[in-house]
PyMOL Python script that loads the backbone (N, CA, C, O; Angstrom):
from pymol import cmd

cmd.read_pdbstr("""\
ATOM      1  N   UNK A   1       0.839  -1.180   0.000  1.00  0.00           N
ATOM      2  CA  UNK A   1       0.000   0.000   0.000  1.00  0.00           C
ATOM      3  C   UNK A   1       0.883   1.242   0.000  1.00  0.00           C
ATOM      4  O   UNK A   1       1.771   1.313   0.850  1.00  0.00           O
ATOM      5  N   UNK A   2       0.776   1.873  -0.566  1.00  0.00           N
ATOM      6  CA  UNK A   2       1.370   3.195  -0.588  1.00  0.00           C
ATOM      7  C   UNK A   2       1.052   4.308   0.632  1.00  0.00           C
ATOM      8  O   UNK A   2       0.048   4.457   1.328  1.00  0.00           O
ATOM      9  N   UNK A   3       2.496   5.117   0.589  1.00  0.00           N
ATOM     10  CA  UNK A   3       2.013   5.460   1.642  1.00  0.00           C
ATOM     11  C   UNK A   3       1.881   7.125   1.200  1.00  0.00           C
ATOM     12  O   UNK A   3       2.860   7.846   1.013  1.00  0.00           O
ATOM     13  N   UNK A   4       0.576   7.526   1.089  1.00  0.00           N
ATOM     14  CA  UNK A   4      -0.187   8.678   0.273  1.00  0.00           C
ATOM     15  C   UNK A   4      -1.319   9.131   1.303  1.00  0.00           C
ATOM     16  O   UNK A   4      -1.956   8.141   1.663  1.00  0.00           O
ATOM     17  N   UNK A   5      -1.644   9.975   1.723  1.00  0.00           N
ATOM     18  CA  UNK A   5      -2.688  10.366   2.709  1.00  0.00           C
ATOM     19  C   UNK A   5      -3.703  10.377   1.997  1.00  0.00           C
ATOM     20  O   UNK A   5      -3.379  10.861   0.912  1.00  0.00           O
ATOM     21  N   UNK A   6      -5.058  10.033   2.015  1.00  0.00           N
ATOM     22  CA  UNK A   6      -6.097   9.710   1.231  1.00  0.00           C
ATOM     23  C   UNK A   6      -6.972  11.434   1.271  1.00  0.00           C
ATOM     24  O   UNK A   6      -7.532  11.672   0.201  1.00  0.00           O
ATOM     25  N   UNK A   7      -7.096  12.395   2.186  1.00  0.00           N
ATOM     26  CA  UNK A   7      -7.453  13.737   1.839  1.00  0.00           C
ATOM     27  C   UNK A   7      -6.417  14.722   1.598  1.00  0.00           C
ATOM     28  O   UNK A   7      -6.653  15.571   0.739  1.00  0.00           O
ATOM     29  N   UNK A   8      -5.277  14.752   2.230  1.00  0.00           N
ATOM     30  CA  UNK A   8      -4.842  15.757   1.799  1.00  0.00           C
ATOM     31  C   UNK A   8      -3.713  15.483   0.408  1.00  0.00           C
ATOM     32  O   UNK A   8      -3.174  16.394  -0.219  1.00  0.00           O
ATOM     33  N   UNK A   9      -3.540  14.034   0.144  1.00  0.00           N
ATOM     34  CA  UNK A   9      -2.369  13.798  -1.157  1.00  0.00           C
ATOM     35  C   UNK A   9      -0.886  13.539  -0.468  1.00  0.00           C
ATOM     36  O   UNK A   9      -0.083  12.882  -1.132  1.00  0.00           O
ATOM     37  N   UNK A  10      -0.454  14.070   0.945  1.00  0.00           N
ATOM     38  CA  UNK A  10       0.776  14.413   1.204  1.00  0.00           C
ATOM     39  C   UNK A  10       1.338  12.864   0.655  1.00  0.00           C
ATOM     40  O   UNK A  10       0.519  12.073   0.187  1.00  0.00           O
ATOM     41  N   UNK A  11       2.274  12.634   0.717  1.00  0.00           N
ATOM     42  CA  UNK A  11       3.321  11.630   0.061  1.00  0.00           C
ATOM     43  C   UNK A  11       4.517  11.550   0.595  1.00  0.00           C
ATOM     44  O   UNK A  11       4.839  12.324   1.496  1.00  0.00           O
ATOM     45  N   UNK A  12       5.204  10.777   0.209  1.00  0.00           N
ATOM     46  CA  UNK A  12       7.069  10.649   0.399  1.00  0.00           C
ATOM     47  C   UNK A  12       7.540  11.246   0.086  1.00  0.00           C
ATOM     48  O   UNK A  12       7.203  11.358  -1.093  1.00  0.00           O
ATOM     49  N   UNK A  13       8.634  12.228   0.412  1.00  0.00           N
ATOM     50  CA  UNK A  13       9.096  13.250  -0.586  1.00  0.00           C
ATOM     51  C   UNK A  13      10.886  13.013  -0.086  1.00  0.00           C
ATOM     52  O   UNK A  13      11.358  12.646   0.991  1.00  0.00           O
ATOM     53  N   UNK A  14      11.444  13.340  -1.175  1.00  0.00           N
ATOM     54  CA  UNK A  14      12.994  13.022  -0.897  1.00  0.00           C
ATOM     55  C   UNK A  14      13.567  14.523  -1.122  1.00  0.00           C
ATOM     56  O   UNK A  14      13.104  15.523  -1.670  1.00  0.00           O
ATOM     57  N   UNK A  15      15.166  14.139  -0.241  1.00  0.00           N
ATOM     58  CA  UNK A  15      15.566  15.565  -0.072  1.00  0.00           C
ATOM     59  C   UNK A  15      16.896  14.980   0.287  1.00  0.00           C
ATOM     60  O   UNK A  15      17.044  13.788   0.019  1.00  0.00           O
ATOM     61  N   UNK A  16      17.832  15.585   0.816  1.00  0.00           N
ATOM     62  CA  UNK A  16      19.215  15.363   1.417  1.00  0.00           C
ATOM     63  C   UNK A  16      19.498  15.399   2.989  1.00  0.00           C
ATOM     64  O   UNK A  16      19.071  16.275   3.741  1.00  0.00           O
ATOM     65  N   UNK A  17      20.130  14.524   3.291  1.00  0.00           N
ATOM     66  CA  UNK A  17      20.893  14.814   4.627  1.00  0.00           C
ATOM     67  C   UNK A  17      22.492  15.093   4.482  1.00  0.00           C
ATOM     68  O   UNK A  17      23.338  14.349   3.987  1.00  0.00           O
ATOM     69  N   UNK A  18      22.694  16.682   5.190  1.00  0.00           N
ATOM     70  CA  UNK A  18      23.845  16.817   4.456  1.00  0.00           C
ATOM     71  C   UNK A  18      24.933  16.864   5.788  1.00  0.00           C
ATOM     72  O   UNK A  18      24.727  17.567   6.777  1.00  0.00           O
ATOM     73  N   UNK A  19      26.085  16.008   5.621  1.00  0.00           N
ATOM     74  CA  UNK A  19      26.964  15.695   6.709  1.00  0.00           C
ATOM     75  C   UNK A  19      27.829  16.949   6.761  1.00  0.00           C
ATOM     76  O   UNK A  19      28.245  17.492   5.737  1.00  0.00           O
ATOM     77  N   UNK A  20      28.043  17.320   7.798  1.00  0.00           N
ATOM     78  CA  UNK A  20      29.098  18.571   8.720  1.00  0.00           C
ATOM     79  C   UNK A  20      29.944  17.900   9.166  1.00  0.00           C
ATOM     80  O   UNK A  20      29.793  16.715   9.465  1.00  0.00           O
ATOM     81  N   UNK A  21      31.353  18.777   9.330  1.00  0.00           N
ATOM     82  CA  UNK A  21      31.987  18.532  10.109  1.00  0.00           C
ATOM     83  C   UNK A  21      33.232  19.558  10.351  1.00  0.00           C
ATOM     84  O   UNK A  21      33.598  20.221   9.381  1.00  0.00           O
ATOM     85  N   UNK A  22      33.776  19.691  11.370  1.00  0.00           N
ATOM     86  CA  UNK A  22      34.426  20.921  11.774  1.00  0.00           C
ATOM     87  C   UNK A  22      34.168  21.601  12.966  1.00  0.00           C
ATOM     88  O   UNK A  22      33.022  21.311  13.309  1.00  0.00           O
ATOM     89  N   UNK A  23      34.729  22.429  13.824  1.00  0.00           N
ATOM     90  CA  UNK A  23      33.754  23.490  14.912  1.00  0.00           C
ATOM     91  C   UNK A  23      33.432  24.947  13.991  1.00  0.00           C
ATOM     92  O   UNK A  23      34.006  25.391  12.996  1.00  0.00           O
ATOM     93  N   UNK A  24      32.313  25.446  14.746  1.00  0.00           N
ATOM     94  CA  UNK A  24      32.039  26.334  13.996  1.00  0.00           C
ATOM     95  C   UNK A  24      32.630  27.395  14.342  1.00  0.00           C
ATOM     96  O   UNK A  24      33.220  27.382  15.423  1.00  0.00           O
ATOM     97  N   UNK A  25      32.639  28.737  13.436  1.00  0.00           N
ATOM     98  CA  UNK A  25      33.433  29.613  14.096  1.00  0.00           C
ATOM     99  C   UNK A  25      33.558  30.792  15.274  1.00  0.00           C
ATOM    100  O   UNK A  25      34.429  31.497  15.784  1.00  0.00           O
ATOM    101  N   UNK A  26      31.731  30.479  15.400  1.00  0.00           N
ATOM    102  CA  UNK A  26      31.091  31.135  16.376  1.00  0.00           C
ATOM    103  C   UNK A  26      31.717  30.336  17.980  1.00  0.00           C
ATOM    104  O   UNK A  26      31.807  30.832  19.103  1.00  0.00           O
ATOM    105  N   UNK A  27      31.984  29.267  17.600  1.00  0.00           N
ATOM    106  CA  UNK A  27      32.945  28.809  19.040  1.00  0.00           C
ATOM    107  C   UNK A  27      34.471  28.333  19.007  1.00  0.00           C
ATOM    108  O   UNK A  27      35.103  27.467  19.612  1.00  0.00           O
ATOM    109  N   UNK A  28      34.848  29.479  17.831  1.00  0.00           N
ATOM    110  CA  UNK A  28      36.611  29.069  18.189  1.00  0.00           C
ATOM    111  C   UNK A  28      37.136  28.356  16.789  1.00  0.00           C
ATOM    112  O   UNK A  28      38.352  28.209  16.671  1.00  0.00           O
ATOM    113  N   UNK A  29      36.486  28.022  15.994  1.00  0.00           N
ATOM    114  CA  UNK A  29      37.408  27.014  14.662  1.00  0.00           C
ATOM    115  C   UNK A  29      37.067  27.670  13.552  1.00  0.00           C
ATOM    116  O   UNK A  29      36.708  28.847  13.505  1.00  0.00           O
ATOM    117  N   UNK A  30      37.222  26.597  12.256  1.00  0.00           N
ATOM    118  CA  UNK A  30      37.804  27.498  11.525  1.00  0.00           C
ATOM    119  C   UNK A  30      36.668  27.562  10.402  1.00  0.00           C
ATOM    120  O   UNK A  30      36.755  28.195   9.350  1.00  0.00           O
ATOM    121  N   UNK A  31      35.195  26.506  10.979  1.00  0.00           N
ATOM    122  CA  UNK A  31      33.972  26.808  10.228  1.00  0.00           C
ATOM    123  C   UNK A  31      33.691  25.358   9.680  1.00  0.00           C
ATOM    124  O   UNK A  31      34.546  24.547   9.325  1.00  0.00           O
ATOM    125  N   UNK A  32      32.341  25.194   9.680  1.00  0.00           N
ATOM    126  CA  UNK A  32      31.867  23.843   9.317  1.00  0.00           C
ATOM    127  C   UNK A  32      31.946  23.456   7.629  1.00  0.00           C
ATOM    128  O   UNK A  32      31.620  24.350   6.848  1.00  0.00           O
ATOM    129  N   UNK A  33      32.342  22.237   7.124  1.00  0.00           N
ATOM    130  CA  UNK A  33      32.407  22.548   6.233  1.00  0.00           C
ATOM    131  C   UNK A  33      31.530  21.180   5.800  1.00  0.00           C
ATOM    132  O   UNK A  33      31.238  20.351   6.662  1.00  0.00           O
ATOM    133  N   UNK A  34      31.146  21.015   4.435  1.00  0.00           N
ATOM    134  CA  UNK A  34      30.317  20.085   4.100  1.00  0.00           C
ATOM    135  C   UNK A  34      31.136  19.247   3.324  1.00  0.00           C
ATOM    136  O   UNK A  34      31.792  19.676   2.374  1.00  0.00           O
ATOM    137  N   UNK A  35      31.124  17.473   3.865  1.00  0.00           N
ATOM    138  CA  UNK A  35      32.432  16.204   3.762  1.00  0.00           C
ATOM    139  C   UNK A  35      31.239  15.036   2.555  1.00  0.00           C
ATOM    140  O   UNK A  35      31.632  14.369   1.597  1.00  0.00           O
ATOM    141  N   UNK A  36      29.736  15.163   3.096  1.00  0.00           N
ATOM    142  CA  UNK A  36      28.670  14.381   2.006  1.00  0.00           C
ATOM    143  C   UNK A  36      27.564  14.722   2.191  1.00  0.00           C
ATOM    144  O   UNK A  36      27.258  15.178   3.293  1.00  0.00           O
ATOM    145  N   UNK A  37      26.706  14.614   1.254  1.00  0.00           N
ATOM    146  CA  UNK A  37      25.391  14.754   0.497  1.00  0.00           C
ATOM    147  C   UNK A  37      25.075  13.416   0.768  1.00  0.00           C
ATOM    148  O   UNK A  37      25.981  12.608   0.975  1.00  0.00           O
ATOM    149  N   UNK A  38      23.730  13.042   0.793  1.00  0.00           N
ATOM    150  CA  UNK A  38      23.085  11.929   0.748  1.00  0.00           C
ATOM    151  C   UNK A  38      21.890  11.928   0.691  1.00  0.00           C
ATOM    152  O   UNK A  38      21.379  12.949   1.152  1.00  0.00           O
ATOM    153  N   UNK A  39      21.290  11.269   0.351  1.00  0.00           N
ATOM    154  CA  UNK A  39      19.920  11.440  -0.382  1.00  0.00           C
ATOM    155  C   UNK A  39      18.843  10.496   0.842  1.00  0.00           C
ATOM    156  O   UNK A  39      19.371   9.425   1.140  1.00  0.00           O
ATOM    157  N   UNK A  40      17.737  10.698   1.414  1.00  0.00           N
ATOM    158  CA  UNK A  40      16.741  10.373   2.343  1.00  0.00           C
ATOM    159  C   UNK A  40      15.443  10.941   1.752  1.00  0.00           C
ATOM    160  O   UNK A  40      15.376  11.801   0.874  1.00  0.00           O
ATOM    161  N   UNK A  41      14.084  10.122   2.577  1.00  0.00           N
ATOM    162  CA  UNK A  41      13.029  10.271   2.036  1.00  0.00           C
ATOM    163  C   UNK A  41      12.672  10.992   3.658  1.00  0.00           C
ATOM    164  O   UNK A  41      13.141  10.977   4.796  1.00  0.00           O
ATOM    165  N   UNK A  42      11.883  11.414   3.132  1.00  0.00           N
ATOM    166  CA  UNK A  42      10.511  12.350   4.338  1.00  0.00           C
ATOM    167  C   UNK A  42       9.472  11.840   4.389  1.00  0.00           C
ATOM    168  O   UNK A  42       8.772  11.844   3.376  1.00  0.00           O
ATOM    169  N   UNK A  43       8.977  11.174   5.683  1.00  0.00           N
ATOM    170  CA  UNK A  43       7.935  10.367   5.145  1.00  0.00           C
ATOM    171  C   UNK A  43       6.704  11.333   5.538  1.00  0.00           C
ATOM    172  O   UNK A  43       6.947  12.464   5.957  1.00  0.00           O
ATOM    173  N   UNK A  44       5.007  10.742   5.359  1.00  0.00           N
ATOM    174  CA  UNK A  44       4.283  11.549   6.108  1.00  0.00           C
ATOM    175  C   UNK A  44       3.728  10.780   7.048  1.00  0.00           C
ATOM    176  O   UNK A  44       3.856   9.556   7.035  1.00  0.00           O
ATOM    177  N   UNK A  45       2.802  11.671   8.303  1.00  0.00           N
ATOM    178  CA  UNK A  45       2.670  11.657   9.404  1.00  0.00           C
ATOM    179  C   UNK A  45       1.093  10.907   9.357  1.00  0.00           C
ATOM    180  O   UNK A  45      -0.023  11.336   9.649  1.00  0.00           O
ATOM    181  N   UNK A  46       1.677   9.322   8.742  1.00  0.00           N
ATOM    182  CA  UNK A  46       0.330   8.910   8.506  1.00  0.00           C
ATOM    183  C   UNK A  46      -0.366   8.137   9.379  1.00  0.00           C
ATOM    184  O   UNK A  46       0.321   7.759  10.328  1.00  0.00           O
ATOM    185  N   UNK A  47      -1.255   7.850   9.381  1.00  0.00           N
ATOM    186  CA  UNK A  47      -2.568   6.859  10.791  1.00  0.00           C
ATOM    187  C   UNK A  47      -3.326   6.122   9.713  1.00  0.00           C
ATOM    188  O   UNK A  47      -3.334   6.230   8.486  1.00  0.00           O
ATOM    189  N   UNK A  48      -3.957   5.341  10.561  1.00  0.00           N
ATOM    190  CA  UNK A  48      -4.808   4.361   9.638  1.00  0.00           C
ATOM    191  C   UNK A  48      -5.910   4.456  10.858  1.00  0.00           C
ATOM    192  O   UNK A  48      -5.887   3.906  11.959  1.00  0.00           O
ATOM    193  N   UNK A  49      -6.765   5.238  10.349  1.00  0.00           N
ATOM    194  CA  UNK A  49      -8.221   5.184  11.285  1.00  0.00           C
ATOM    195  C   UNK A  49      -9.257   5.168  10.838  1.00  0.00           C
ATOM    196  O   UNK A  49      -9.467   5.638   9.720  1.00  0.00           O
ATOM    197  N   UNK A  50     -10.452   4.482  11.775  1.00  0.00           N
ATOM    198  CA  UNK A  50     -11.709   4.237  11.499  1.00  0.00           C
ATOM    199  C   UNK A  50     -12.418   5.584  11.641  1.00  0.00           C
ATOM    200  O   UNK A  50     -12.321   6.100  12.754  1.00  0.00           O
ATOM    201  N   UNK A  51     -13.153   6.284  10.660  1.00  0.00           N
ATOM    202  CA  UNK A  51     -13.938   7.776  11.187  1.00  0.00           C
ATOM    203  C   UNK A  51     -15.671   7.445  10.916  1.00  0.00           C
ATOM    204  O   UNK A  51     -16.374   7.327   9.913  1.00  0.00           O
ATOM    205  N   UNK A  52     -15.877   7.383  12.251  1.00  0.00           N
ATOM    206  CA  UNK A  52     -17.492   7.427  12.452  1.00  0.00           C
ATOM    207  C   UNK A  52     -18.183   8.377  11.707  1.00  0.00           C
ATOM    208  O   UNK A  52     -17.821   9.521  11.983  1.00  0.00           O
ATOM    209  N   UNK A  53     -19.005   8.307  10.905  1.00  0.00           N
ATOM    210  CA  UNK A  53     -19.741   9.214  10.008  1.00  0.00           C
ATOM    211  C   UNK A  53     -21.384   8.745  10.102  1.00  0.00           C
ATOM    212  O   UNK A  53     -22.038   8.048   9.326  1.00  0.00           O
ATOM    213  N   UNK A  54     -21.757   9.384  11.311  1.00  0.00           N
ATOM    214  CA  UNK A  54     -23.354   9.550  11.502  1.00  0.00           C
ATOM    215  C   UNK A  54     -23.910  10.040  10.091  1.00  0.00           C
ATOM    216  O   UNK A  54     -25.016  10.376  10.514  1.00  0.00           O
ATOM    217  N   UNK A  55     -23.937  10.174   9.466  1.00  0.00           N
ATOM    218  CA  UNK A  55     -24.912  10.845   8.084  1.00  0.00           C
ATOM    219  C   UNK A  55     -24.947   9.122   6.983  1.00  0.00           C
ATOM    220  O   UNK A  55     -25.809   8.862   6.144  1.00  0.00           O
ATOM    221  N   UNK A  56     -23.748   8.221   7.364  1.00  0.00           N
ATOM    222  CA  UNK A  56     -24.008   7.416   6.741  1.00  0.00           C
ATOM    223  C   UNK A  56     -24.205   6.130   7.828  1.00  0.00           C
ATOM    224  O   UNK A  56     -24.315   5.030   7.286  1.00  0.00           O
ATOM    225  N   UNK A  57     -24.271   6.163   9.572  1.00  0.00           N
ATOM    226  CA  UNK A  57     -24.284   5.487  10.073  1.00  0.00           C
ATOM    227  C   UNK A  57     -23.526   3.876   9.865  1.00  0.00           C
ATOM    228  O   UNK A  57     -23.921   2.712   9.924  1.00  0.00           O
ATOM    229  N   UNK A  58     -21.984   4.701   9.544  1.00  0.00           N
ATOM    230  CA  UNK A  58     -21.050   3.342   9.700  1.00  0.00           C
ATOM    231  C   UNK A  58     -19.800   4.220   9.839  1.00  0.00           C
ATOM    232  O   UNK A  58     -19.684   5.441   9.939  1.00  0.00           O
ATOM    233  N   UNK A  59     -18.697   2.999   9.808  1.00  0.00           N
ATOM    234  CA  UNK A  59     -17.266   3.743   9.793  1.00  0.00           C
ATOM    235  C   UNK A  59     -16.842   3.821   8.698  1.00  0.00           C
ATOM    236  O   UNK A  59     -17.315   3.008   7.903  1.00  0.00           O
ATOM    237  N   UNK A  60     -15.953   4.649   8.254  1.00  0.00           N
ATOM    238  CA  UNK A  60     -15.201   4.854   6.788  1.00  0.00           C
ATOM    239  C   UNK A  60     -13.678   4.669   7.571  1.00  0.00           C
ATOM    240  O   UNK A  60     -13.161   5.507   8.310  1.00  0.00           O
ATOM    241  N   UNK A  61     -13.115   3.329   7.194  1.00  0.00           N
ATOM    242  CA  UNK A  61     -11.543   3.033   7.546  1.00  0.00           C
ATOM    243  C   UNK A  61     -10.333   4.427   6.311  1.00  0.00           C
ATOM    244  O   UNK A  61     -10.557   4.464   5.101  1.00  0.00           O
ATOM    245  N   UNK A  62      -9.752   4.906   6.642  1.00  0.00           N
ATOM    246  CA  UNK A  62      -9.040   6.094   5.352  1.00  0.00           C
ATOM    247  C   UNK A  62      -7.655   5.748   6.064  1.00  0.00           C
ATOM    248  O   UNK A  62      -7.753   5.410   7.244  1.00  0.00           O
ATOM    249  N   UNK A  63      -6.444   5.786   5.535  1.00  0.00           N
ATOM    250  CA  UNK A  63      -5.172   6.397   6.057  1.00  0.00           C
ATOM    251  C   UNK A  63      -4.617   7.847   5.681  1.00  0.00           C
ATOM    252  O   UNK A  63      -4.266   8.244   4.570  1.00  0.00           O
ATOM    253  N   UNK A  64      -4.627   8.515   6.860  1.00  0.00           N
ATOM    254  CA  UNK A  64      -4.629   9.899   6.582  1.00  0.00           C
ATOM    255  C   UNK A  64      -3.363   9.997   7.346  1.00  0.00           C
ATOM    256  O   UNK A  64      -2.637   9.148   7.861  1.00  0.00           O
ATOM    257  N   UNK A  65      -3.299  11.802   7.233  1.00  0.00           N
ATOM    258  CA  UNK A  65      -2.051  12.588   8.229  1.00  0.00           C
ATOM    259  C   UNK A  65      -2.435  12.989   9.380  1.00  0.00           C
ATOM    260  O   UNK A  65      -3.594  13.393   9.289  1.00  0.00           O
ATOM    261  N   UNK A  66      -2.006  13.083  10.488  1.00  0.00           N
ATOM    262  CA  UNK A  66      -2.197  13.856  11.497  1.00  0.00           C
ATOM    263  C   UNK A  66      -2.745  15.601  10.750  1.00  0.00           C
ATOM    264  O   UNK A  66      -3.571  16.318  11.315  1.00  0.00           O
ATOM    265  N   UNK A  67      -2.354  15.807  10.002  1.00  0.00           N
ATOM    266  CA  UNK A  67      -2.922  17.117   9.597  1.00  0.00           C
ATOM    267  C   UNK A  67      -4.492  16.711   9.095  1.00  0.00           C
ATOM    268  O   UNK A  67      -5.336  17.421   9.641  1.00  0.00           O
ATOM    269  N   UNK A  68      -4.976  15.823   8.269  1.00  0.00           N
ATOM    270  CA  UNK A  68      -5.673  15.494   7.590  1.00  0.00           C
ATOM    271  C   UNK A  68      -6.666  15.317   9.413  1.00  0.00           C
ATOM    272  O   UNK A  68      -7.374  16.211   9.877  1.00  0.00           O
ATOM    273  N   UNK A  69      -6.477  14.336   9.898  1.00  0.00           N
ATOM    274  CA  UNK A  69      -7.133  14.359  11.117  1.00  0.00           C
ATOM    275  C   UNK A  69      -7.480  15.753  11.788  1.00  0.00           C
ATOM    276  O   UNK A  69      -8.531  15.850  12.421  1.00  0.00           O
ATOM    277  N   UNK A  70      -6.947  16.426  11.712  1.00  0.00           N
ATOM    278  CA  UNK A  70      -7.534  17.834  12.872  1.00  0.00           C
ATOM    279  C   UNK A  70      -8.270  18.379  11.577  1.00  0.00           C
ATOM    280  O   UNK A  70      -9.087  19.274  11.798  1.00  0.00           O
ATOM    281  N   UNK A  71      -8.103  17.966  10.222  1.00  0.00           N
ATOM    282  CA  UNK A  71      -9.118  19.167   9.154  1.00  0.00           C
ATOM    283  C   UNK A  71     -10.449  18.066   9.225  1.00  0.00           C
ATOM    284  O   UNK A  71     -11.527  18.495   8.815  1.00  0.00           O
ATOM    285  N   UNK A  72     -10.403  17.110   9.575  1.00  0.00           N
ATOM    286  CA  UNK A  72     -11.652  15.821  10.021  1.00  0.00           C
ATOM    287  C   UNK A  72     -12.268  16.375  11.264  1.00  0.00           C
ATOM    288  O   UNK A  72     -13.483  16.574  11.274  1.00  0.00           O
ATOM    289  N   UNK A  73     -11.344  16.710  12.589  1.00  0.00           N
ATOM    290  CA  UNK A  73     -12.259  17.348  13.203  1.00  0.00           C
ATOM    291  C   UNK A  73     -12.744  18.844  13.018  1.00  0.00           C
ATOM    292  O   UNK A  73     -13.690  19.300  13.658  1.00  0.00           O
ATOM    293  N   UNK A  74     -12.054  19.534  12.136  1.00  0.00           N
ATOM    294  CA  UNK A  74     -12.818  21.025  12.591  1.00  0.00           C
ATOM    295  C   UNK A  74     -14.105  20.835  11.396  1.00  0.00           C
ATOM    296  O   UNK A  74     -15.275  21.105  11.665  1.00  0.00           O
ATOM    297  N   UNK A  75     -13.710  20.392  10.225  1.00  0.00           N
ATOM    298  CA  UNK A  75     -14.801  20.749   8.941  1.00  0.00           C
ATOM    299  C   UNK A  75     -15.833  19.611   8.745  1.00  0.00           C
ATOM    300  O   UNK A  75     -16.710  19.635   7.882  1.00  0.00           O
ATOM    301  N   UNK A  76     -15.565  18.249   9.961  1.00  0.00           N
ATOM    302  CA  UNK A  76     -16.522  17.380  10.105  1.00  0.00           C
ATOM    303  C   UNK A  76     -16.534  16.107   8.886  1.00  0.00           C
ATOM    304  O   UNK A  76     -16.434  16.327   7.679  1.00  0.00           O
ATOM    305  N   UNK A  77     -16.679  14.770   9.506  1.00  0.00           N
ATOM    306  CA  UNK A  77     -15.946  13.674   8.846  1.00  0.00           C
ATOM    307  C   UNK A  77     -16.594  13.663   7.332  1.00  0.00           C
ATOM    308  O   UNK A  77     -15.790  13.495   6.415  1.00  0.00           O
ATOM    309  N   UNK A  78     -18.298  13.866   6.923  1.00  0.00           N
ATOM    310  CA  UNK A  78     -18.852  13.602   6.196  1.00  0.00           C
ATOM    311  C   UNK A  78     -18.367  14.656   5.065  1.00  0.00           C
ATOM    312  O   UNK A  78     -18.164  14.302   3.904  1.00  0.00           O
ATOM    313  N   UNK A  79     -18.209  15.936   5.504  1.00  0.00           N
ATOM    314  CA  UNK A  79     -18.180  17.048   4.608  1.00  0.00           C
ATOM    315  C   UNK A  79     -16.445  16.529   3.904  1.00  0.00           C
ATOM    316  O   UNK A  79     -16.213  16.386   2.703  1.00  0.00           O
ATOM    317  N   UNK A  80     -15.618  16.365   4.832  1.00  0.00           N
ATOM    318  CA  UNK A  80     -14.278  16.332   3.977  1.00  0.00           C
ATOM    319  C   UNK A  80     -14.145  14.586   3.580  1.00  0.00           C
ATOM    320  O   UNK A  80     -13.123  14.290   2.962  1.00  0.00           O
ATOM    321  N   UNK A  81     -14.679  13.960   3.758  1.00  0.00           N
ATOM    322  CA  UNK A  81     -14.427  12.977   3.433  1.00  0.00           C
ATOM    323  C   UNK A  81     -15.132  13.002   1.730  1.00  0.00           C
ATOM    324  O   UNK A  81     -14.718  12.406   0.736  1.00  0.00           O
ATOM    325  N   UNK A  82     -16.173  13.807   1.856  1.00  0.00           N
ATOM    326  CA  UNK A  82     -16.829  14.101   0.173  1.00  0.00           C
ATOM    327  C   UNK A  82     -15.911  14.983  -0.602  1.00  0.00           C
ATOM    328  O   UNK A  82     -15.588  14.853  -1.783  1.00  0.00           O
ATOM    329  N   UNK A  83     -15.604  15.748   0.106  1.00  0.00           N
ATOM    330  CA  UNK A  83     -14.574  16.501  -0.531  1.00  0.00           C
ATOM    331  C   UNK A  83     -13.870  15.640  -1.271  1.00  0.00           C
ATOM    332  O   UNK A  83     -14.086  15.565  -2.480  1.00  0.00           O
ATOM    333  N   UNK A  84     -12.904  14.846  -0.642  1.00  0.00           N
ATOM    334  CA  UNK A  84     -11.983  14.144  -0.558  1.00  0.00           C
ATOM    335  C   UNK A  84     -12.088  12.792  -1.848  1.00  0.00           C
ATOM    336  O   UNK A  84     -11.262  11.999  -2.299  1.00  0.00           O
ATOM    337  N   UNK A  85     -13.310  13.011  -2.066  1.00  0.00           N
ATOM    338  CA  UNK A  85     -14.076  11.536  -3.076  1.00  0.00           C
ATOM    339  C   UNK A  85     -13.979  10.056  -2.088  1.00  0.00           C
ATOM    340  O   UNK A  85     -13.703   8.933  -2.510  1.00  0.00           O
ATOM    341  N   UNK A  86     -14.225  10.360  -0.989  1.00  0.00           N
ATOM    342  CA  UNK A  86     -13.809   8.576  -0.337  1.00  0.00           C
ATOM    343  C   UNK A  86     -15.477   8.225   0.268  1.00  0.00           C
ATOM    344  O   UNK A  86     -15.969   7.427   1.066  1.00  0.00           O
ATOM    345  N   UNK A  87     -15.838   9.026  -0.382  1.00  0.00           N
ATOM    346  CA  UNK A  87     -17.874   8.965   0.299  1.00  0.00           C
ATOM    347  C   UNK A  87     -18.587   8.817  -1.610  1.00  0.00           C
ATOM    348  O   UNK A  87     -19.799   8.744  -1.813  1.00  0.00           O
TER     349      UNK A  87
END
""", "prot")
cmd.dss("prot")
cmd.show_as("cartoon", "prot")
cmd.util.cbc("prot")
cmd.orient("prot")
């Protein structure tokens, strides 16, 4: 299963972790300098939850984000979940 938040889209996204090394010069040396690049993914902040939706009197199982969850509670499960096409 992919790991894609089902309302808001967020996804995997890749970027770098970039290695230091040196003291810096703000404490005495001669400044950090950059030794490798390396490439890492970002994942998202996903859940797999059941959301009770009284208008259809059952649960709708979705894997969402922690962001996606607080826009479930303020704008209400039925309304963004239509939004969303998962209703």
């Amino acid at each position: 299963m992919a790991r894609v938040c089902s309302i808001t889209g967020a996804r995997v996204r890749r970027g770098n972790r970039i290695h230091r090394s040196g003291l810096a010069k703000k404490k005495g040396g001669i400044g950090r300098h950059v030794t490798k690049v390396v490439r890492r993914d970002f994942s998202p902040n996903l859940r797999v939850k059941r959301i009770w939706v009284p208008e259809l009197s059952r649960f709708v199982k979705v894997k969402l984000t922690a962001r996606a969850l607080k826009t479930v509670a303020k704008n209400g499960a039925y309304a963004t979940l239509k939004g969303a096409g998962l209703i």
